[in-house]
Structure formats: structure tokens, C-alpha cells
N, CA, C and O atoms as CSV, one atom per row, in Angstrom:
chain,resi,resn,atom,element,x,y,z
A,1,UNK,N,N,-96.128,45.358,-2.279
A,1,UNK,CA,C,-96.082,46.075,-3.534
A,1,UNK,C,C,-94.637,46.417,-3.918
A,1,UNK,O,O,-94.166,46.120,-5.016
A,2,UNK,N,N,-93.863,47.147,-2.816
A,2,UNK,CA,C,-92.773,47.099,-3.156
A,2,UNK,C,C,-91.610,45.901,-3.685
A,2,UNK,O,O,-90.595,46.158,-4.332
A,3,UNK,N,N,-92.112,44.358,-3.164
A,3,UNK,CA,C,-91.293,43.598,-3.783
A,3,UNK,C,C,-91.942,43.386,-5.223
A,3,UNK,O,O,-91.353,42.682,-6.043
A,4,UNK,N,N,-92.838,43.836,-5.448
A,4,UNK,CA,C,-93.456,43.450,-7.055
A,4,UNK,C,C,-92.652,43.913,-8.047
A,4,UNK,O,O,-92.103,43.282,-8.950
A,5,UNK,N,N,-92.629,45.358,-7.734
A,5,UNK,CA,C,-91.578,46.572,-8.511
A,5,UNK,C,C,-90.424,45.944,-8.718
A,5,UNK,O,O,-89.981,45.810,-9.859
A,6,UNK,N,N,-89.650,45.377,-7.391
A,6,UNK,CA,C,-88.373,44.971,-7.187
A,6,UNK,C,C,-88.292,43.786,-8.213
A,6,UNK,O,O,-87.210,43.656,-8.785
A,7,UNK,N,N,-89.388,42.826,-8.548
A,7,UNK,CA,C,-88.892,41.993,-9.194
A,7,UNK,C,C,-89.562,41.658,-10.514
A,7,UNK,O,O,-89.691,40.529,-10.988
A,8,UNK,N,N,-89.979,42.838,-11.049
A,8,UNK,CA,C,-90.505,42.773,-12.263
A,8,UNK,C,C,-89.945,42.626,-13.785
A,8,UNK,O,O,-90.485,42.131,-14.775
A,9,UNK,N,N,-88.638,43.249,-13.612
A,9,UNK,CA,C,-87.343,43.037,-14.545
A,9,UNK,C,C,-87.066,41.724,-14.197
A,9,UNK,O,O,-86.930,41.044,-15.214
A,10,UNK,N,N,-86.893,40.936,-12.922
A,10,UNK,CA,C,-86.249,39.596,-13.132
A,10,UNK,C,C,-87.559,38.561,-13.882
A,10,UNK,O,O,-87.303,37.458,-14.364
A,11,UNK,N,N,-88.837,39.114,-13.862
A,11,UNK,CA,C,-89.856,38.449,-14.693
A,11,UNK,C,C,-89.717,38.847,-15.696
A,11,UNK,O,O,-90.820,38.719,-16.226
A,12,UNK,N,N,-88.792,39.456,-16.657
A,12,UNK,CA,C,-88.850,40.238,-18.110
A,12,UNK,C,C,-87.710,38.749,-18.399
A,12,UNK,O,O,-88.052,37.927,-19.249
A,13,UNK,N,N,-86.482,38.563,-17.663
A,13,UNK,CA,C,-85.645,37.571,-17.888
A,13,UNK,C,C,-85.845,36.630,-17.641
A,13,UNK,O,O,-84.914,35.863,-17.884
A,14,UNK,N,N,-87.101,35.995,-17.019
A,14,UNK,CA,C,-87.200,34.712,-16.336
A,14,UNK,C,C,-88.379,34.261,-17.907
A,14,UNK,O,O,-88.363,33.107,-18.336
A,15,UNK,N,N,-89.150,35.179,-18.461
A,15,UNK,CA,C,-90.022,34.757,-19.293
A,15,UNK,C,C,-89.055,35.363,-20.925
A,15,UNK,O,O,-89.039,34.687,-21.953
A,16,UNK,N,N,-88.732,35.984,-20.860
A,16,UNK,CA,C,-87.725,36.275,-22.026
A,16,UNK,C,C,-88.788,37.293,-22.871
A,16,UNK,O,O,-88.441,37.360,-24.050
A,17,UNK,N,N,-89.933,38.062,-22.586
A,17,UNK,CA,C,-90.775,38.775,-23.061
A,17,UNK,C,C,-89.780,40.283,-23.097
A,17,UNK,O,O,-89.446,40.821,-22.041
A,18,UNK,N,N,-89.383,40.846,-24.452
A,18,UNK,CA,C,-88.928,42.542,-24.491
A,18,UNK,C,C,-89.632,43.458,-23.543
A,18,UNK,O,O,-90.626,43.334,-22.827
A,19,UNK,N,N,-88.782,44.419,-23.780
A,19,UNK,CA,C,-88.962,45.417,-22.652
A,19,UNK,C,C,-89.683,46.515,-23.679
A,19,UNK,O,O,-89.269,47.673,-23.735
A,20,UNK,N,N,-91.009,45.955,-24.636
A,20,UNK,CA,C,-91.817,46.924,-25.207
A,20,UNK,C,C,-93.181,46.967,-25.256
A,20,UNK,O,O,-93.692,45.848,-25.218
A,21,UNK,N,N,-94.109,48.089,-25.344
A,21,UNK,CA,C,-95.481,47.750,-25.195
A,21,UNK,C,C,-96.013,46.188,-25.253
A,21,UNK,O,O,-96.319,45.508,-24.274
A,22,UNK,N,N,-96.037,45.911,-26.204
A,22,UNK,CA,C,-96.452,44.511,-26.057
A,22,UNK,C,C,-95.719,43.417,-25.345
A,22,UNK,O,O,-96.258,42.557,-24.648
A,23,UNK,N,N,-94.696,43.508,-25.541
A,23,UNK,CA,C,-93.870,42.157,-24.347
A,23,UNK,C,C,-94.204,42.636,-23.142
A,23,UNK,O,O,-94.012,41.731,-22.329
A,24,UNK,N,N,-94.697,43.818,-22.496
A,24,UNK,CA,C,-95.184,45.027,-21.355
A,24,UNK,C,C,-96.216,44.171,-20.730
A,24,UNK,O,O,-96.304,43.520,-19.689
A,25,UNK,N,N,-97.635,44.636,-22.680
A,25,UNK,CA,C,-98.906,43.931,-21.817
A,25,UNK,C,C,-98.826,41.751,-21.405
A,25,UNK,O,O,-99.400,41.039,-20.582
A,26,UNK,N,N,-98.158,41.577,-22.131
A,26,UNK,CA,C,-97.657,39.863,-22.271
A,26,UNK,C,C,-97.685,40.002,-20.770
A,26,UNK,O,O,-98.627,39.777,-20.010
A,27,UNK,N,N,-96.255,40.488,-20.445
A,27,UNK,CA,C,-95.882,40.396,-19.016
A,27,UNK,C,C,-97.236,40.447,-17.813
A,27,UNK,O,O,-97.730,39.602,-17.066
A,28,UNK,N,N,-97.423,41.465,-18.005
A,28,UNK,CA,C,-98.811,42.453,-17.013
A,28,UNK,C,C,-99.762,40.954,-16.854
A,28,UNK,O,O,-100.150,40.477,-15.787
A,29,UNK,N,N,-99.967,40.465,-18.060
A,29,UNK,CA,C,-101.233,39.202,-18.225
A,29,UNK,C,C,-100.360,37.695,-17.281
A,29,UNK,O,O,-100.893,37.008,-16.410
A,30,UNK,N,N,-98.814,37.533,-17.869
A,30,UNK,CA,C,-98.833,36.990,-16.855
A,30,UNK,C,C,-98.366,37.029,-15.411
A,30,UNK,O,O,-98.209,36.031,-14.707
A,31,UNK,N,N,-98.201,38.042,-15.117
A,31,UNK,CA,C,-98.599,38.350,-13.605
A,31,UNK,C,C,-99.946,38.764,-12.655
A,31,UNK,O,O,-100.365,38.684,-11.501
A,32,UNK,N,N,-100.200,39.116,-13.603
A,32,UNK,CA,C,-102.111,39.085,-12.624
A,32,UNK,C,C,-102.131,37.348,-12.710
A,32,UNK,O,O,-102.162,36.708,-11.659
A,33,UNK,N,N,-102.109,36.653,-14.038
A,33,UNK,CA,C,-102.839,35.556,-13.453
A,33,UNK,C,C,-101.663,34.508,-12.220
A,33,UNK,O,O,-102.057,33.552,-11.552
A,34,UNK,N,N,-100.561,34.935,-12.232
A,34,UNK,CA,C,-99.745,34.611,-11.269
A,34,UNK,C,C,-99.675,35.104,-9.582
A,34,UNK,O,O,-99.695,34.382,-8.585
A,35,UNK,N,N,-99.579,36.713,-9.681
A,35,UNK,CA,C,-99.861,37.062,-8.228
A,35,UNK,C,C,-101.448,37.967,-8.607
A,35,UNK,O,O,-101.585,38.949,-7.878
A,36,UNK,N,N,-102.057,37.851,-9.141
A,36,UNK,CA,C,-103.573,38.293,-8.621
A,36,UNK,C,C,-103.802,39.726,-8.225
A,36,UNK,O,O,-104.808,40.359,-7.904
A,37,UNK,N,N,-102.337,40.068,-8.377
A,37,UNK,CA,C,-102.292,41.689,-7.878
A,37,UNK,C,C,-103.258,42.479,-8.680
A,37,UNK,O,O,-102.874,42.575,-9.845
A,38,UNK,N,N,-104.372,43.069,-8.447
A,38,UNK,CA,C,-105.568,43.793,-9.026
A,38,UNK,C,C,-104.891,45.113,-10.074
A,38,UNK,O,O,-105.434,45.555,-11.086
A,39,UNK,N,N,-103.583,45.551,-9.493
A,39,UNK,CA,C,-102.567,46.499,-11.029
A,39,UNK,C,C,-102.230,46.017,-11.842
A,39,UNK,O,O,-102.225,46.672,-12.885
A,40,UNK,N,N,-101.797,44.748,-11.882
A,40,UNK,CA,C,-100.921,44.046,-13.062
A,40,UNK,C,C,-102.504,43.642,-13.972
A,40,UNK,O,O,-102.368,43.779,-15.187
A,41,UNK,N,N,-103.844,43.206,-13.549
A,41,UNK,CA,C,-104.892,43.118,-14.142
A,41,UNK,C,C,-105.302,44.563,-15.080
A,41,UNK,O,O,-105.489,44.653,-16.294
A,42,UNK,N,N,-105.355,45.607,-14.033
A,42,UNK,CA,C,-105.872,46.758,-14.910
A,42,UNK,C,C,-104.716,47.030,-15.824
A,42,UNK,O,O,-105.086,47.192,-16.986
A,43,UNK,N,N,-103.587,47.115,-15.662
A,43,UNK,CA,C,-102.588,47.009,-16.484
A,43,UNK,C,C,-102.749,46.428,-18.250
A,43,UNK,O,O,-102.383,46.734,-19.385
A,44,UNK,N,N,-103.269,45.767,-17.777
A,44,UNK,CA,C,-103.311,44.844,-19.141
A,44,UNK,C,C,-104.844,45.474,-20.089
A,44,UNK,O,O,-105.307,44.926,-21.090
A,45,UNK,N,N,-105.265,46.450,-19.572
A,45,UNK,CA,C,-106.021,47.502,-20.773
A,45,UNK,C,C,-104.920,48.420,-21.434
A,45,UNK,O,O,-105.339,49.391,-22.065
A,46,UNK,N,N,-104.105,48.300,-21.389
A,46,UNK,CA,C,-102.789,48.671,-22.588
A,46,UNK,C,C,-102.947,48.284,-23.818
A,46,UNK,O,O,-102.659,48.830,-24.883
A,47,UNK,N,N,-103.547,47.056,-23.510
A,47,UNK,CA,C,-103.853,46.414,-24.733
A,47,UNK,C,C,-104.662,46.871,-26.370
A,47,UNK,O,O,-104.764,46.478,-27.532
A,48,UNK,N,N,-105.220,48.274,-25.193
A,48,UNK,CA,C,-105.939,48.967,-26.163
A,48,UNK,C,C,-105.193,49.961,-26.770
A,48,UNK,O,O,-105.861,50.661,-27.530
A,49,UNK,N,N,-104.216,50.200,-26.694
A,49,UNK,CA,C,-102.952,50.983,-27.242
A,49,UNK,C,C,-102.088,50.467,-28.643
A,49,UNK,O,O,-101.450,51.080,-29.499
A,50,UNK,N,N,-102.431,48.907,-28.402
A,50,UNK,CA,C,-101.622,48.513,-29.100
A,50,UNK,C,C,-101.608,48.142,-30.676
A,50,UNK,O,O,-102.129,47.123,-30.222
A,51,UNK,N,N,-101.564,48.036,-31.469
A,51,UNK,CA,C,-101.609,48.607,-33.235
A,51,UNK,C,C,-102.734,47.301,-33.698
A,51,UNK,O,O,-103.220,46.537,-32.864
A,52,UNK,N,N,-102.880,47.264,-34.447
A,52,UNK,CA,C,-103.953,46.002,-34.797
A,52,UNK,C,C,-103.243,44.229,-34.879
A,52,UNK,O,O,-103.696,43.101,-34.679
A,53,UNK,N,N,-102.277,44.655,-35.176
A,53,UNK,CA,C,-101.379,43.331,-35.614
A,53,UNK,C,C,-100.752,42.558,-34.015
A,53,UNK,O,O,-100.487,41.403,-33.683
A,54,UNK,N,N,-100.704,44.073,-33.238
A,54,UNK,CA,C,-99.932,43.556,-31.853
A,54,UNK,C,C,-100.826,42.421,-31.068
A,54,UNK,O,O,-100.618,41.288,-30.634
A,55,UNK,N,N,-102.441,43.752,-31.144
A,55,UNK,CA,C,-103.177,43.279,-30.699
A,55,UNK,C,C,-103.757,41.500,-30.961
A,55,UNK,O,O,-104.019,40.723,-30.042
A,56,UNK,N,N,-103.827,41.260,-32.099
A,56,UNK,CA,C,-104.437,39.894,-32.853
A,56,UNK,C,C,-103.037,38.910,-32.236
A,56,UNK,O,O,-103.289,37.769,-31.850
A,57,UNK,N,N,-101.925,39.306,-32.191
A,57,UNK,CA,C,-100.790,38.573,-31.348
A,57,UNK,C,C,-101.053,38.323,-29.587
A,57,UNK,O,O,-100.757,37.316,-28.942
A,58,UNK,N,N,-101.623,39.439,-29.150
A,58,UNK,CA,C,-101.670,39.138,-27.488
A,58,UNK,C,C,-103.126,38.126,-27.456
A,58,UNK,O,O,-103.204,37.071,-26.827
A,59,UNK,N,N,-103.985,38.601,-28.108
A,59,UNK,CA,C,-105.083,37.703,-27.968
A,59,UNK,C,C,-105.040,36.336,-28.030
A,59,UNK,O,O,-105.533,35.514,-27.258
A,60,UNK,N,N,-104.043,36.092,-29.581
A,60,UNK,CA,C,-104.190,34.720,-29.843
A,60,UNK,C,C,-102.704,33.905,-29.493
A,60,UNK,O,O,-102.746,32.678,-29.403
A,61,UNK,N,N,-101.846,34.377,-29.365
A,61,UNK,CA,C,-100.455,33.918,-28.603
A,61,UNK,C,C,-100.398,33.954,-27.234
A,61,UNK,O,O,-100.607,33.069,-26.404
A,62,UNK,N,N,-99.944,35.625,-27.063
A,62,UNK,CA,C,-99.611,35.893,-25.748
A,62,UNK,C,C,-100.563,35.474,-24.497
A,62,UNK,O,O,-100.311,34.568,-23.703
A,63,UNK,N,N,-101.342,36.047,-24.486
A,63,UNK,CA,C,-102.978,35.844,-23.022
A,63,UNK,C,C,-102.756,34.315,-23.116
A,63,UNK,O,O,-101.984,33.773,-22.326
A,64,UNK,N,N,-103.470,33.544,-24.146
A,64,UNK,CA,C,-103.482,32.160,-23.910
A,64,UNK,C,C,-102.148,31.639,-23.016
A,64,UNK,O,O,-102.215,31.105,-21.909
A,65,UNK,N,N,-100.965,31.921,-23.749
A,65,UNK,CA,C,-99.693,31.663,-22.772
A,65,UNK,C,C,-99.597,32.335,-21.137
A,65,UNK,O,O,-99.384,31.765,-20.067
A,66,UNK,N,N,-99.779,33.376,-21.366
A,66,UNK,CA,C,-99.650,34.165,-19.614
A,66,UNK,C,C,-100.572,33.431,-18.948
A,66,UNK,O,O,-100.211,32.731,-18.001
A,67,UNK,N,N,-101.957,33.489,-19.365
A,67,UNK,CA,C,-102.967,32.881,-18.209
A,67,UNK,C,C,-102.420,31.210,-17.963
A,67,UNK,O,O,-101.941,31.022,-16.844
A,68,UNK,N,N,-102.444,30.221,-18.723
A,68,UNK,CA,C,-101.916,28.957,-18.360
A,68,UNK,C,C,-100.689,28.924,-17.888
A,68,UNK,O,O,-100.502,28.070,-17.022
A,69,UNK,N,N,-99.456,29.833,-18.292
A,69,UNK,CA,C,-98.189,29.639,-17.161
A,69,UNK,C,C,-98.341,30.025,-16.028
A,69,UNK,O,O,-98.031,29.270,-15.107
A,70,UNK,N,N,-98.803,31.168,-15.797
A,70,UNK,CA,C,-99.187,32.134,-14.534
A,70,UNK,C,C,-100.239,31.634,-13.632
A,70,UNK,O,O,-100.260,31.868,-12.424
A,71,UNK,N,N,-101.240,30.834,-14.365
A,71,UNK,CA,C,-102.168,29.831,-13.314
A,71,UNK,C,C,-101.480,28.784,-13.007
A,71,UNK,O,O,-101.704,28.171,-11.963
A,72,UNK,N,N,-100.635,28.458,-13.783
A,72,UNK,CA,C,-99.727,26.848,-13.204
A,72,UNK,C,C,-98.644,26.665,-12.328
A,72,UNK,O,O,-98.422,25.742,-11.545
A,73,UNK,N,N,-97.808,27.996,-12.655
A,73,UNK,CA,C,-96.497,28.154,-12.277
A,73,UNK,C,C,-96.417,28.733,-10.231
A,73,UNK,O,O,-97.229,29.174,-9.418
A,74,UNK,N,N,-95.071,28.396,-10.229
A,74,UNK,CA,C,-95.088,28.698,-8.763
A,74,UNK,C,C,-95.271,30.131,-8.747
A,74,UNK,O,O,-95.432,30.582,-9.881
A,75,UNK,N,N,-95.296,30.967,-7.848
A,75,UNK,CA,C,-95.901,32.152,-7.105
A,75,UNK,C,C,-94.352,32.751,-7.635
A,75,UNK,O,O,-93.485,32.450,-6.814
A,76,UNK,N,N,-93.908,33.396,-8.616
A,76,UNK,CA,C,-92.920,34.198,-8.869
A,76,UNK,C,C,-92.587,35.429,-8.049
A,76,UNK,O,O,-91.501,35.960,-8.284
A,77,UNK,N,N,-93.408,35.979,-7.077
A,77,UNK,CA,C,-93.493,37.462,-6.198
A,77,UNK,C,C,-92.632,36.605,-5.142
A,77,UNK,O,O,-91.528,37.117,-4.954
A,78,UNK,N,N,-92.853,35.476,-4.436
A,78,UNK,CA,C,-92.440,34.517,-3.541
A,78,UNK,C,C,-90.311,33.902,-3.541
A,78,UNK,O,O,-89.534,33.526,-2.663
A,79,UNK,N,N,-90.206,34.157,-5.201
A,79,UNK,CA,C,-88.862,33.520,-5.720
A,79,UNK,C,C,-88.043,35.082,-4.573
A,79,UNK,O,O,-88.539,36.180,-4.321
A,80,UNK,N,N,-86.786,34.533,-4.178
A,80,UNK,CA,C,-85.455,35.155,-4.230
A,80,UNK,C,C,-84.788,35.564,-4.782
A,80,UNK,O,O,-83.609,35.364,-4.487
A,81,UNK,N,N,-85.146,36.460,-6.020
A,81,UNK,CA,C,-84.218,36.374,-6.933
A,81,UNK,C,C,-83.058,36.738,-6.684
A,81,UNK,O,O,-82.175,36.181,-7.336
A,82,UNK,N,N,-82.648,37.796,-5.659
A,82,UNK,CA,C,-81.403,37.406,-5.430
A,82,UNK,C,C,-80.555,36.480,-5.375
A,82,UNK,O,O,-79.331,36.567,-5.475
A,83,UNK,N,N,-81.399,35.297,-5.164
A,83,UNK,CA,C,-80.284,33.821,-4.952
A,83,UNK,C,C,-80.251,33.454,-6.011
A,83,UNK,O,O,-79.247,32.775,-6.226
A,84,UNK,N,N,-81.074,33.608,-7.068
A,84,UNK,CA,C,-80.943,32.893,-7.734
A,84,UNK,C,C,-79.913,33.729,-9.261
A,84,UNK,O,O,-79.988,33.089,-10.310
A,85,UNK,N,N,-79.403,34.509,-9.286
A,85,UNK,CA,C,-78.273,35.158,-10.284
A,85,UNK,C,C,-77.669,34.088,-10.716
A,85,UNK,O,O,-78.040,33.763,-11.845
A,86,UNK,N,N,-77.135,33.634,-10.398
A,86,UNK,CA,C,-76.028,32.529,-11.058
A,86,UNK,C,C,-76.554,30.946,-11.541
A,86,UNK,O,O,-75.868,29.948,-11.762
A,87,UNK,N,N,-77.891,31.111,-11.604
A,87,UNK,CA,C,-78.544,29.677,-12.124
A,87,UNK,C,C,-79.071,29.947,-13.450
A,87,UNK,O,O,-79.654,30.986,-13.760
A,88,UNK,N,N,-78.814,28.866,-14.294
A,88,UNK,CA,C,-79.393,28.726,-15.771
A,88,UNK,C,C,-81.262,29.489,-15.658
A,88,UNK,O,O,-82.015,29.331,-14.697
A,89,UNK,N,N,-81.478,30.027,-16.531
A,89,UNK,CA,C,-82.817,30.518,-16.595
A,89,UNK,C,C,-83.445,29.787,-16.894
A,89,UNK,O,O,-84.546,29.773,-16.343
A,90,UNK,N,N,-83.135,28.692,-17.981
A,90,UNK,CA,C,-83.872,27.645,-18.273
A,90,UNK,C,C,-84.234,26.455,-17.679
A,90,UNK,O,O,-85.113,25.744,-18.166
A,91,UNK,N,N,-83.343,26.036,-16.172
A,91,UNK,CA,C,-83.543,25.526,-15.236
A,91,UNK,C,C,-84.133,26.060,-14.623
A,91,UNK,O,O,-85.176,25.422,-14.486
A,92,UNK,N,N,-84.175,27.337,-13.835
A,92,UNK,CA,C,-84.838,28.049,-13.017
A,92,UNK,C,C,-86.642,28.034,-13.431
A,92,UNK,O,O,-87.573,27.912,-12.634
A,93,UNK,N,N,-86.712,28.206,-14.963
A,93,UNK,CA,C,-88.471,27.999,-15.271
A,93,UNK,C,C,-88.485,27.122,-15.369
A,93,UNK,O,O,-89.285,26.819,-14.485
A,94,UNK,N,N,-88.069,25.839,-16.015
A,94,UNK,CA,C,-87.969,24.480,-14.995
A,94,UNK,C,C,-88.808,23.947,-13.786
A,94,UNK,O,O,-89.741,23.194,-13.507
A,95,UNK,N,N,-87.697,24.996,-13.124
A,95,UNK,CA,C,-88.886,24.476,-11.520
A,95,UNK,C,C,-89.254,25.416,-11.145
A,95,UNK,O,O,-89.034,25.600,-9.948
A,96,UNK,N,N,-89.957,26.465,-11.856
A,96,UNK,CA,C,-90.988,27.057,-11.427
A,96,UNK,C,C,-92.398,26.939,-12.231
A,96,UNK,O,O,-93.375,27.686,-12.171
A,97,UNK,N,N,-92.192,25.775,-12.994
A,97,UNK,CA,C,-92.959,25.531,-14.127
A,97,UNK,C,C,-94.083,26.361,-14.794
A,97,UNK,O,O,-95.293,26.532,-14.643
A,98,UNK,N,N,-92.829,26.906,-15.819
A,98,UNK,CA,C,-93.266,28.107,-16.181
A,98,UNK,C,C,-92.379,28.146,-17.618
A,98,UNK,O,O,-91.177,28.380,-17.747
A,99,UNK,N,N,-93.541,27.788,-18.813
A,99,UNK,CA,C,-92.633,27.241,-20.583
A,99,UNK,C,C,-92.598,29.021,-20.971
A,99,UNK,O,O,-93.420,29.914,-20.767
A,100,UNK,N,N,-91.014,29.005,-21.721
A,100,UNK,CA,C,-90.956,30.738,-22.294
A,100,UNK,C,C,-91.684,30.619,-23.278
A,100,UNK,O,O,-91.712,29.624,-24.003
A,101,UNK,N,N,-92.457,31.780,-23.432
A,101,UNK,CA,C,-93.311,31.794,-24.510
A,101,UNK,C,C,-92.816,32.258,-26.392
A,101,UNK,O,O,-92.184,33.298,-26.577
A,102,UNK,N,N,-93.040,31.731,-27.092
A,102,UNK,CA,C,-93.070,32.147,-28.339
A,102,UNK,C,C,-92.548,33.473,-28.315
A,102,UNK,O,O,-93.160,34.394,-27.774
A,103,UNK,N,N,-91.050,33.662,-29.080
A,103,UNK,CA,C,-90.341,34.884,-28.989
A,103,UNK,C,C,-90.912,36.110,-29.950
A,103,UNK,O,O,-90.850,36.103,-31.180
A,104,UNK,N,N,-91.389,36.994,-29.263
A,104,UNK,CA,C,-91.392,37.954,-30.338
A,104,UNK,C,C,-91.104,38.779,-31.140
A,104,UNK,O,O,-91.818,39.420,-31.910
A,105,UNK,N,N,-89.342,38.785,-30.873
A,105,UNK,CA,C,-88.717,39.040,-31.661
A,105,UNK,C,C,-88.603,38.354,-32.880
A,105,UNK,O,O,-88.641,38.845,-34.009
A,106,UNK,N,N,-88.435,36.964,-32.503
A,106,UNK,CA,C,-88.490,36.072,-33.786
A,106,UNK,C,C,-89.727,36.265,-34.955
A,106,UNK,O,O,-89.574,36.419,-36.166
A,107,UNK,N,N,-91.226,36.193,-34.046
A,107,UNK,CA,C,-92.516,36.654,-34.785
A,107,UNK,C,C,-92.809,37.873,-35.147
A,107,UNK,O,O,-93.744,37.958,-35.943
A,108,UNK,N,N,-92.225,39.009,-34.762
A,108,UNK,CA,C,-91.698,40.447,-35.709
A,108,UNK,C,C,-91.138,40.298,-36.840
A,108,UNK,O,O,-91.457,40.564,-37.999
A,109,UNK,N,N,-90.105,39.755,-36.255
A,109,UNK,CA,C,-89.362,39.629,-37.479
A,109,UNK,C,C,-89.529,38.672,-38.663
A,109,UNK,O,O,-88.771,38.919,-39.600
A,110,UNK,N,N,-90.168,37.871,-38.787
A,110,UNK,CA,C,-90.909,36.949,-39.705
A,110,UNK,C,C,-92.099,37.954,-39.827
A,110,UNK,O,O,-92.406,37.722,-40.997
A,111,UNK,N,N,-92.764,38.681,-39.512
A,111,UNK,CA,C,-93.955,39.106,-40.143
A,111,UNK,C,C,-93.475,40.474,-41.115
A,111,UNK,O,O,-94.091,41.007,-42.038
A,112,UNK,N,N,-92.541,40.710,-40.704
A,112,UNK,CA,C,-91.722,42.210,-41.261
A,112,UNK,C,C,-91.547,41.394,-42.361
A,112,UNK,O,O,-92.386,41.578,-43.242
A,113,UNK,N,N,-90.547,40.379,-42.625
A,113,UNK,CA,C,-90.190,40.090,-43.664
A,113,UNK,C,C,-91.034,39.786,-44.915
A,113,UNK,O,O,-90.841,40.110,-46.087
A,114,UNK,N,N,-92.224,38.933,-44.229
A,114,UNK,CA,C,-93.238,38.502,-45.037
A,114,UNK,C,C,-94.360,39.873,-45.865
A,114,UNK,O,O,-94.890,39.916,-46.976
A,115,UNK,N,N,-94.355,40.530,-45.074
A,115,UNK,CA,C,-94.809,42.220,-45.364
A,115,UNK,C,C,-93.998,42.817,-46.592
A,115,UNK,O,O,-94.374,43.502,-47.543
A,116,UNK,N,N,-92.944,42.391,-46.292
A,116,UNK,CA,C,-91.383,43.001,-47.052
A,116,UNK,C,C,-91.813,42.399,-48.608
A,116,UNK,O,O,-92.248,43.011,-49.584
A,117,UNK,N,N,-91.462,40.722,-48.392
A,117,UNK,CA,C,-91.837,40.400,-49.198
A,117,UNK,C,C,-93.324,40.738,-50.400
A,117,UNK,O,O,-93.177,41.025,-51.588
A,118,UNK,N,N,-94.708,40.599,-49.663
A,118,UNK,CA,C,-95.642,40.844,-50.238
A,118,UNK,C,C,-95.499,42.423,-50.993
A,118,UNK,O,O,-95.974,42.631,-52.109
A,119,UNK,N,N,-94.880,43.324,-50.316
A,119,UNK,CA,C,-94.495,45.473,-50.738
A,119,UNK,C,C,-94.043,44.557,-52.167
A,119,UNK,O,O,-94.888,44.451,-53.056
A,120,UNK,N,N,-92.926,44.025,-52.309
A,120,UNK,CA,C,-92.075,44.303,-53.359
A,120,UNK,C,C,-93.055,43.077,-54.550
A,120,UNK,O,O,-92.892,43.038,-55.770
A,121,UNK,N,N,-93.733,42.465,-53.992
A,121,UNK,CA,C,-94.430,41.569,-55.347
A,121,UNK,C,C,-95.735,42.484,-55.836
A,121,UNK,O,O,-96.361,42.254,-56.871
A,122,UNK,N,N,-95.978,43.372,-55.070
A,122,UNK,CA,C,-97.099,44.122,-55.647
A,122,UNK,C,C,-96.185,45.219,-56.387
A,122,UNK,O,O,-96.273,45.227,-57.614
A,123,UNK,N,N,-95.606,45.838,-55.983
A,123,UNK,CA,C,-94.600,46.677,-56.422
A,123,UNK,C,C,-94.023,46.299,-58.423
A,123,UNK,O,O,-93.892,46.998,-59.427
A,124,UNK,N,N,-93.888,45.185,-58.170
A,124,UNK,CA,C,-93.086,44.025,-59.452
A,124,UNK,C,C,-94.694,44.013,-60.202
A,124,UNK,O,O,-94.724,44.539,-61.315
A,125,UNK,N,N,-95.827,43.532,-59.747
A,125,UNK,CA,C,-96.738,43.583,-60.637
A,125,UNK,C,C,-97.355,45.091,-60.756
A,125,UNK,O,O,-97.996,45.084,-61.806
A,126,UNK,N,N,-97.409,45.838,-60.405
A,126,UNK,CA,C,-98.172,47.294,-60.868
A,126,UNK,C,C,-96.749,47.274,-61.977
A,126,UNK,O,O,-96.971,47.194,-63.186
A,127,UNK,N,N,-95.205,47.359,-61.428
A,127,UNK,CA,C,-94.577,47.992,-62.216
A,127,UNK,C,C,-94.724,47.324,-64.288
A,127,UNK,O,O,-94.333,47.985,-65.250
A,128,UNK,N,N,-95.382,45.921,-64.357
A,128,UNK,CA,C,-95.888,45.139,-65.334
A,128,UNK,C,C,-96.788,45.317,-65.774
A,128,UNK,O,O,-96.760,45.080,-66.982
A,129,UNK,N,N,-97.966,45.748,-65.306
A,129,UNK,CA,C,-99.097,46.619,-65.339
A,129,UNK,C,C,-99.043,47.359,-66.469
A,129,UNK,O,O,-99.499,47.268,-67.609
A,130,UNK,N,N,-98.050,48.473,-65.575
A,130,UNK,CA,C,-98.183,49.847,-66.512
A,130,UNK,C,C,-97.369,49.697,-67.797
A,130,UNK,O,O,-97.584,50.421,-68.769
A,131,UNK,N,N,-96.006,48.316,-67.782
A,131,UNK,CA,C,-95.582,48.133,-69.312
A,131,UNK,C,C,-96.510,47.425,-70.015
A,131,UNK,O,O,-96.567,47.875,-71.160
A,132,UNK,N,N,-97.218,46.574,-69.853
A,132,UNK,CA,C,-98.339,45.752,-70.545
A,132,UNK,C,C,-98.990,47.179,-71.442
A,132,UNK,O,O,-99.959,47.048,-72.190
């Protein structure tokens, strides 16, 4: 248990998932299906915390990704990460075959915008509305 703790941040950098509720439960999903550890499973009822939009993201992005890397990939609890500091990350999941998943920073930020966008076209038609 104690090496789990120890190397749970180097699984935040090895999968490139944020260090926030949802990149949290992402993570949690793929480490149960990686080390099987029965916490990182209950862990992942966080999920029920999470806002409606997060949620419809872990279901239909994230889980699908954690369970197939984390069932495929080598035993990440097993890695050194100590040795491994000074190697490309993208080599390193490489050969632990293990693909980074869909950034969610990037998919925040495209849904913010698109939100952004839709505020100000409703905004533009009420404000036409009321001159009509």
C-alpha cells in the first residue's frame, strides 16, 4: 500500500490526467483496472460528486480509456520510478503500453468556449427580440 501512495503522482505524469476531481476519478479507474487494489475501485464512486457534464465525460471518454489501458498495460505499482526520471514519458508509455488519454484540458476548454459562444448568440437574439 505504501508503494501505491508513493507512486501515484508518477501515474498523474505517466498518463498526463490533472490533478482535479475528475482527472482524480480518470486516474482511480485506471488503477483499479491496473493494480486491482479494492481502494482505487471504491474510489471511483467520486464519480458521484462530479457535475453533470464531468460526469457524461468519465462515462463516455475517460472509464472506456482507464479500463482498456489499465487491463492492457504493464503492472504500473511494479515500475521503478525512480529509475526512470530522466526518460521521455512518451517512450516510457510506450513500453508500458499504455496510450495518454484525450486531454482534458484541451476538452474543457473547447466546451467552455463553445458554451461561451452559444451565452453570447442567445444574448444577440433576445437583445433583437426586444428591438423587433
Amino acid at each position: 500500500m505504501q508503494r501505491y501512495r508513493e507512486s501515484h503522482d508518477f501515474f498523474h505524469a505517466l498518463t498526463g490526467l490533472p490533478v482535479v476531481r475528475e482527472g482524480e476519478v480518470a486516474l482511480k479507474a485506471f488503477e483499479f483496472a491496473n493494480t486491482l487494489i479494492p481502494m482505487t475501485g471504491l474510489s471511483m464512486l467520486a464519480v458521484t460528486t462530479l457535475k453533470p457534464q464531468e460526469r457524461r465525460r468519465f462515462w463516455s471518454i475517460y472509464l472506456p480509456w482507464a479500463l482498456r489501458n489499465g487491463a492492457r498495460g504493464r503492472d504500473v505499482i511494479n515500475v521503478f520510478w525512480e529509475e526512470q526520471l530522466e526518460r521521455d514519458v512518451d517512450d516510457l508509455r510506450a513500453e508500458l503500453g499504455i496510450e495518454r488519454p484525450p486531454d482534458l484540458r484541451d476538452i474543457r476548454k473547447r466546451e467552455r468556449e463553445e458554451r461561451k459562444r452559444r451565452d453570447e448568440g442567445k444574448r444577440r437574439d433576445e437583445a433583437g427580440t426586444q428591438v423587433a
